[in-house]
Every structure is written in structure tokens, then in C-alpha cells.
C-alpha positions in Angstrom: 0.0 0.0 0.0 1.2 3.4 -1.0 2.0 5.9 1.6 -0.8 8.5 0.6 -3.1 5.3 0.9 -1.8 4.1 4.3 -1.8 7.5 5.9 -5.9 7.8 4.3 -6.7 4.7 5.6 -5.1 5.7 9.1 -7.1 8.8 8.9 -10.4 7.1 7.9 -9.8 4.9 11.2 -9.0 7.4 13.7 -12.3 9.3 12.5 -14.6 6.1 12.4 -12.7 5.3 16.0 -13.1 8.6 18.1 -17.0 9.1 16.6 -17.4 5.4 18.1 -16.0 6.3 21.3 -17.6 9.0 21.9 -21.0 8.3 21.2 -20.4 5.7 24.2 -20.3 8.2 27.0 -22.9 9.4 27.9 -23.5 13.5 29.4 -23.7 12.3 32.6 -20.7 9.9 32.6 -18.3 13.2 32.0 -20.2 15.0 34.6 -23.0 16.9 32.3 -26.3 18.2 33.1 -28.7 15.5 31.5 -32.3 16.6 30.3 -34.0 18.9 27.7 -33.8 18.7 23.5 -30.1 18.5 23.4 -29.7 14.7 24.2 -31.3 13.6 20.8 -28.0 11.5 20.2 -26.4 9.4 22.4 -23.1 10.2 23.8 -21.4 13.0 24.1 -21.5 16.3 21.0 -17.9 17.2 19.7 -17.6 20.9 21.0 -18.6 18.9 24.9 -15.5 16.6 24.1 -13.2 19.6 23.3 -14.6 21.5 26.2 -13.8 18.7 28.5 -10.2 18.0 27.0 -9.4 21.9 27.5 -8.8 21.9 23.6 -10.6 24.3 20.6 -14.1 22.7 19.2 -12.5 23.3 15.7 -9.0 21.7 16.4 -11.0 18.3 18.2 -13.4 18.7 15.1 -10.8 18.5 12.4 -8.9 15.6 14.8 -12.3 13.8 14.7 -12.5 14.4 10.3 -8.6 13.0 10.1 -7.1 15.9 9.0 -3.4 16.2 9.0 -3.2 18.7 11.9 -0.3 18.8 14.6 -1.2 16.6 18.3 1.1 16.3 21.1 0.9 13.3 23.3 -0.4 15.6 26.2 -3.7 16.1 24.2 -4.1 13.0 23.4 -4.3 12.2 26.8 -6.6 14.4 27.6 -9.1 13.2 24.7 -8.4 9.6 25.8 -9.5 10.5 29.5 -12.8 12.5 28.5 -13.7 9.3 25.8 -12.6 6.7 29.2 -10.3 4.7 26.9 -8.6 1.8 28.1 -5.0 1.4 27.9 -5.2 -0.5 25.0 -7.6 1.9 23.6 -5.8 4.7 24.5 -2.3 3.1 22.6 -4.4 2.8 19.4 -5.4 6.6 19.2 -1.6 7.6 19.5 -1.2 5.1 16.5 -4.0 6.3 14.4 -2.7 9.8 15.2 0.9 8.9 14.1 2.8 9.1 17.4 5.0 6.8 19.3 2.4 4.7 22.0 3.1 5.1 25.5 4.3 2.7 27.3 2.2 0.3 28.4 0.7 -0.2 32.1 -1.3 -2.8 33.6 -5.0 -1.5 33.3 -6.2 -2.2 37.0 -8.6 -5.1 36.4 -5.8 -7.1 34.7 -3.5 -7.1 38.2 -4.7 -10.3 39.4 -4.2 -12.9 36.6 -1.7 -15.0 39.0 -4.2 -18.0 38.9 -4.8 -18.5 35.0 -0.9 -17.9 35.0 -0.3 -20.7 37.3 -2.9 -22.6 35.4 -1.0 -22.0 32.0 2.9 -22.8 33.1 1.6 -25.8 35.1 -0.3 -27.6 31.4 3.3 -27.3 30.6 4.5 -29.8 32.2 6.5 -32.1 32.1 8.5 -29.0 30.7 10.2 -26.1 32.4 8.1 -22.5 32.6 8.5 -19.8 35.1 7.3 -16.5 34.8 9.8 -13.2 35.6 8.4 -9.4 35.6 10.3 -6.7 33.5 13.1 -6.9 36.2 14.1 -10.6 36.0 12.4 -11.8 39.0 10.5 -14.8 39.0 7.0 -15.0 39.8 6.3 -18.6 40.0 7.8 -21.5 38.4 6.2 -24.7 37.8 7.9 -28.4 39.1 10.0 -28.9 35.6 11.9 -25.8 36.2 12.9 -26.8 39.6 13.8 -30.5 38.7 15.5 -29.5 35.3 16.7 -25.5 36.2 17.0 -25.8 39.9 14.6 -22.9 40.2 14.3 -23.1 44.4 13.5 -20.6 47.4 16.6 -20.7 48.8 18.3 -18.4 45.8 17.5 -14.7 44.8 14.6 -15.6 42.7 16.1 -13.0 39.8 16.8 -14.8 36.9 19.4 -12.7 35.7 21.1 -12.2 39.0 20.7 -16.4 39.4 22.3 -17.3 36.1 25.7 -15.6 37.0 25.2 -16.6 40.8 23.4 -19.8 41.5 26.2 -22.3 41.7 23.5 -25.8 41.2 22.6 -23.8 37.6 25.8 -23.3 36.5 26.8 -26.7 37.4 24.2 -28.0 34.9 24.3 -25.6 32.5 26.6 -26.6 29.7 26.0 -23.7 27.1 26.9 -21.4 29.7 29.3 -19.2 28.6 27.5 -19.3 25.3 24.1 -18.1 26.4 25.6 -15.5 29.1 26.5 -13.2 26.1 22.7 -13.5 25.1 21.2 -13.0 28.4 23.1 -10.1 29.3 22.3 -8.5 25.7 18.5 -8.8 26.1 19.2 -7.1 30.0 21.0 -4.2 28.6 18.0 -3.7 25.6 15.4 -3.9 28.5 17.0 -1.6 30.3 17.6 0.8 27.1 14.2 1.1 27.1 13.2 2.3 30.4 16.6 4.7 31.4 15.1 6.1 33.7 13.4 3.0 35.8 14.9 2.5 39.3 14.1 -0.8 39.2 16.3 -1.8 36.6 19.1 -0.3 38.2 18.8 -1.9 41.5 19.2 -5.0 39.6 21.9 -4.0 37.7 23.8 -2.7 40.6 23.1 -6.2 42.6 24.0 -8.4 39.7 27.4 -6.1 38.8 28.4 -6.7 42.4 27.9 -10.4 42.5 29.9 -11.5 39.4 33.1 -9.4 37.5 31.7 -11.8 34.8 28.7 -10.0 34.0 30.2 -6.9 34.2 32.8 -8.1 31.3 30.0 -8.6 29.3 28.1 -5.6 30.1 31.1 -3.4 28.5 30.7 -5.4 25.2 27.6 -2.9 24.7 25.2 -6.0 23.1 21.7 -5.3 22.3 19.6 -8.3 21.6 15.3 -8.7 21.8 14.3 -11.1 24.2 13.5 -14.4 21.9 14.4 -17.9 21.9 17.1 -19.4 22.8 19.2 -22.6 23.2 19.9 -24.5 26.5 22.5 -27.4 27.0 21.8 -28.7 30.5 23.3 -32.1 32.1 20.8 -33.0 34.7 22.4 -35.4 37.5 20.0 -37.9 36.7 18.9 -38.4 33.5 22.3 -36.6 31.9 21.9 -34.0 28.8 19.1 -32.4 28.1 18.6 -29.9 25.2 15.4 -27.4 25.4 14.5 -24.4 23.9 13.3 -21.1 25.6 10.9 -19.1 24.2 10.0 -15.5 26.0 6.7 -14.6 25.3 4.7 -11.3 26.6 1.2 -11.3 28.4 -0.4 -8.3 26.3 -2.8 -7.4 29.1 0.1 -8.1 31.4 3.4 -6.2 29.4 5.1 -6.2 33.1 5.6 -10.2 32.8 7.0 -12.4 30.2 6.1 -16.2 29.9 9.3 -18.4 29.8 8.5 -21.6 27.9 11.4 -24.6 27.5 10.6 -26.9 24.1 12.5 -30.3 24.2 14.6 -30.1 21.0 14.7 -33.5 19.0 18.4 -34.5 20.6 19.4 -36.2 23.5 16.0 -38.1 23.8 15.6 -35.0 26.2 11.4 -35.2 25.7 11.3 -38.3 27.2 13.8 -37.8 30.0 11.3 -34.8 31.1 8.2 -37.1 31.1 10.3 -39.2 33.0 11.3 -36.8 35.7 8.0 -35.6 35.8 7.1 -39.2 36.8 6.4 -40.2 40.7 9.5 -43.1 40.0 11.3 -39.8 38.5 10.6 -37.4 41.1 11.6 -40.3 43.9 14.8 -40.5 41.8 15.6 -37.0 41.7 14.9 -36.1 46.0 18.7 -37.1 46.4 20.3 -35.9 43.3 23.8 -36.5 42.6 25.7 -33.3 43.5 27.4 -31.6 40.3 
């Protein structure tokens, strides 16, 4: 599509979109008198909109027709607060209006999703799942990640801080040095992101203390997207096992990020999960060999 025909089709949405929203609210919902002729239509009139966003009737007007006018992300904000439009909603008028989304937040009635969570790492099994926030730490784990990963409450629970820490992970994990490279890239583009987040740089202050080894990497200046990646790991038991990780985001959730392993056709390594998974496996595995 041409880019005079992608910018009239984005135009053609963003009108079609803010007439839809606001014929949802109604005058008494934005804090209108109600009553009399001039609540033949439903929802709220355009020059109401513009009063209640602190913006001209004719500016809101012409944003409502999709012309090319100039909006700053402050207005938006304000139309997006009169109209009551969800985060989601909200992302999709910047879009329309050809600015950068914000970025996202947990809407409020999306906070508690900890049981269909749980629910979807533990179907995984017999394979490893945990899931980690935007600052590495993990939520909850399911009982392949603590028999194959060594996921366990006696460590810091921060993935990133664990992978250059835990000594029981390191033991097992034979594409160490390999994947550290990767994992410290995908910390760095995290952080990149949000420059300004204190969270991030509590963890990177804990993590730079704990190992000189992540700070060597940390000067190499990789960026890398969170994605999949490969995992050589030689379990005391049952001996290699080669899985694939695969980060995956919760839209209605963007704080957390789904960590799914995939047995990989080598090493018999599908099997050797079931098998772990099993009561005879789990019996085998309470006095592990040390490695």
C-alpha cells in the first residue's frame, strides 16, 4: 500500500474510532447536566469533548475528520481521559494519530491474573516454565523448572542475578558461557528502554556486584530482543538435556513475560522430562547427585 493510501486509511480509522467512542459516553458519565432537547444522540457532542479535553471545538473537530493537523501526546491524553479509553484503547489513538504509543501499564482489572498464570505454566508440564516481571524476577515456576533448572527458594529468585550466581545452575548448564552473552544482551535492551526505571538499576547494581563476569559482558555494549534461545543442561540424573526457551509477553500483562522450554529432538531430552515428571522420576531426583 502506498504511503498516501496508508496515511488515508489511518485517517479514515482514527475518524470512524473517536465518533465510536464518543458516542459511548454518555453526558452524565463526563459530569453533564442530563435533560431537555439537546440529548437527541447518544453520547457526548464534539464541542462537549473539546470543552472537557481543555482543547478548541474546531481543532478536536478537524482531529475527529482526520485531517493532517499537529497533536502532542499531552492532548491525546486528555481526549483519551474524557472518551474513558482503556490502555489498549488509549495506545491505538496515538497510532492512528501517528505518534509513538506510550508505554504500556497494567489496566487495573488485569493485576490479578496470577491464577490463570499458574494454570497455563503448570499444562506445561512435564516442561520447564516460570514467569519473571520486566526486572528478572520470578513469579512462580512450575515443578520442571525446579527439577531441570534448579529454580528453588533458597536463591535470589532474579533470573538474571541467578544465572551468574546460583552455583547448582551453573553446574548443569553446559551452554553457559554461550548463552551469558545473550542474556546479558537482552538485559542491557530492557534496560535501554526504560533509562530512567529505578528498578532496573537496582538489579543492575546487585548483579554487577555479584559477578566481575557479568560486568565483562556488560562493557561489550550488546543489544539483543528477548527471543528464543538454546539450553544445553546435564541433569544429575537423566544426563543431557537440550530445550529451547521461548520469552513470550502477556499483552494485558506487558510487566511479565512467559518463559517456555521446548524439548529439542536431541538427546532423547522429551522423554527424560516425562520421565522426571514421573512419581518413579521425582523419587529419583529427592537425592540428586551433587554436580
Amino acid at each position: 500500500m502506498a504511503q498516501d493510501a496508508v496515511k488515508s486509511h489511518r485517517r479514515r480509522e482514527l475518524r470512524e474510532f473517536l465518533m465510536s467512542k464518543r458516542a459511548r459516553v454518555g453526558p452524565e458519565e463526563a459530569g453533564l447536566p442530563v435533560g431537555g432537547a439537546r440529548r437527541r444522540t447518544p453520547g457526548l457532542r464534539r464541542e462537549e469533548v473539546a470543552v472537557l479535553a481543555g482543547v478548541g471545538a474546531s481543532w478536536y473537530q478537524w482531529l475527529e475528520q482526520g485531517r493532517d493537523i499537529s497533536v502532542s501526546p499531552q492532548v491525546l491524553d486528555s481526549v483519551a481521559r474524557v472518551l474513558r479509553l482503556s490502555n489498549a484503547e488509549r495506545r491505538h489513538l496515538y497510532l492512528l494519530a501517528g505518534l509513538n504509543p506510550p508505554a504500556v501499564e497494567v489496566a487495573p482489572d488485569k493485576r490479578e491474573m496470577c491464577d490463570g498464570l499458574r494454570r497455563l505454566i503448570d499444562t506445561w508440564m512435564p516442561y520447564p516454565a516460570h514467569i519473571m516481571d520486566r526486572y528478572y524476577n520470578c513469579v512462580m515456576y512450575n515443578d520442571a523448572a525446579a527439577l531441570v533448572l534448579g529454580m528453588r527458594p533458597g536463591i535470589t529468585q532474579n533470573c538474571l542475578v541467578d544465572f551468574f550466581t546460583d552455583p547448582l545452575y551453573r553446574s548443569r548448564a553446559r551452554s553457559w558461557e554461550r548463552n551469558a552473552r545473550t542474556v546479558v544482551a537482552q538485559f542491557r535492551a530492557a534496560c535501554a528502554a526504560r533509562p530512567d526505571d529505578e528498578g532496573y538499576r537496582a538489579v543492575l547494581a546487585e548483579v554487577s556486584e555479584a559477578s566481575p563476569e557479568f560486568l565483562e559482558l556488560w562493557a561489550e555494549q550488546a543489544i539483543e530482543d528477548a527471543g528464543q534461545v538454546r539450553k544445553e543442561l546435564e541433569h544429575p540424573v537423566v544426563g543431557l538435556l537440550v530445550v529451547e526457551s521461548t520469552a513470550l509477553k502477556v499483552p494485558a500483562r506487558p510487566d511479565l513475560s512467559i518463559v517456555l522450554h521446548t524439548p529439542l529432538d536431541e538427546a532423547n531430552t522429551a522423554a527424560k522430562l516425562e520421565w522426571l515428571a514421573s512419581p518413579e522420576g521425582r523419587r529419583g531426583t529427592m537425592y540428586p547427585v551433587a554436580g
